[in-house]
N, C-alpha and C positions, 0 to 999 in steps of 0.2 A: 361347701368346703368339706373336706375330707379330714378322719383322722391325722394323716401323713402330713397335710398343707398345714395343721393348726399344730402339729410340732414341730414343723421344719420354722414357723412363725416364732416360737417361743422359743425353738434353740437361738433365732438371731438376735430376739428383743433381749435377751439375757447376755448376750455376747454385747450388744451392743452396753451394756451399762458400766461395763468392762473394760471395752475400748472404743466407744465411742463408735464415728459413722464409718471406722474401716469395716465395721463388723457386715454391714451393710456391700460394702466392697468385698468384702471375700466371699461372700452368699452369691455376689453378681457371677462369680466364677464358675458357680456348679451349672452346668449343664441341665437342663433341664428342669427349672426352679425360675418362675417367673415374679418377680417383684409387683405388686399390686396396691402399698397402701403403706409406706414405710411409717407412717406417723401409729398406725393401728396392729405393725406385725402382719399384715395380711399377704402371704402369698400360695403361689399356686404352684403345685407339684404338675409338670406338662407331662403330654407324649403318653405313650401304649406302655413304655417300658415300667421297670419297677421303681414304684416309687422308694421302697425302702435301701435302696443303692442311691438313690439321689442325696435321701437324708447320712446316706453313710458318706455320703460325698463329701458334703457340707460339712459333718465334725470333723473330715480328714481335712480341708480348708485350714478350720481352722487349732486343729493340732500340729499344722506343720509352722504354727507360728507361736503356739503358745504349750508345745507340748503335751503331756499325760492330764495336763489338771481341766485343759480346754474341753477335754472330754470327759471330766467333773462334773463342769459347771453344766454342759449339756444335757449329762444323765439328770443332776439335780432338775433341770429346768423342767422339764419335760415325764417327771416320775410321776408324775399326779394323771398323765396324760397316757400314757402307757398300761397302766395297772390295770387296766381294763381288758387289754390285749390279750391274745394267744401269741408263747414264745415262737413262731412262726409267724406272727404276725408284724414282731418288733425288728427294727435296722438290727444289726447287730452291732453295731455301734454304740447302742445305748442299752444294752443287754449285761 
């Protein structure tokens, strides 16, 4: 598993505590973000492309439902997971 797979994990699992299993359903939407283990958070960032578009993908998911704070609780989620990064290296979404 990759950086990108175990935040795009942590952005759902926190989303999900939220609202429950739509959180789950709106992850199913991003392109390129495969579901592997919904009980553990485990998923897989697919494909050649960039992963950190996928993960921008997925907070736009779910900001078009819950607005400015959906992309709160994501940056919270996932700050411990990030700090390690180069600003280059981070979505900007959670930037």
């Amino acid at each position: 598993m990759t950086t990108l797979d175990l935040i795009a994990g942590k952005i759902i699992k926190e989303q999900e505590l939220i609202i429950g299993p739509l959180a789950w359903e709106e992850a199913g939407h991003v392109k390129g973000l495969r579901m592997v283990d919904k009980l553990v958070g485990e998923v897989i960032i697919e494909g050649n492309g960039d992963g950190r578009i996928i993960i921008d993908n997925l907070v736009k998911e779910y900001e078009v439902l819950f607005g400015r704070a959906a992309r709160e609780v994501c940056r919270d989620a996932v700050k411990n997971l990030i700090s390690g990064l180069s600003k280059n290296e981070i979505p900007s979404s959670l930037q």
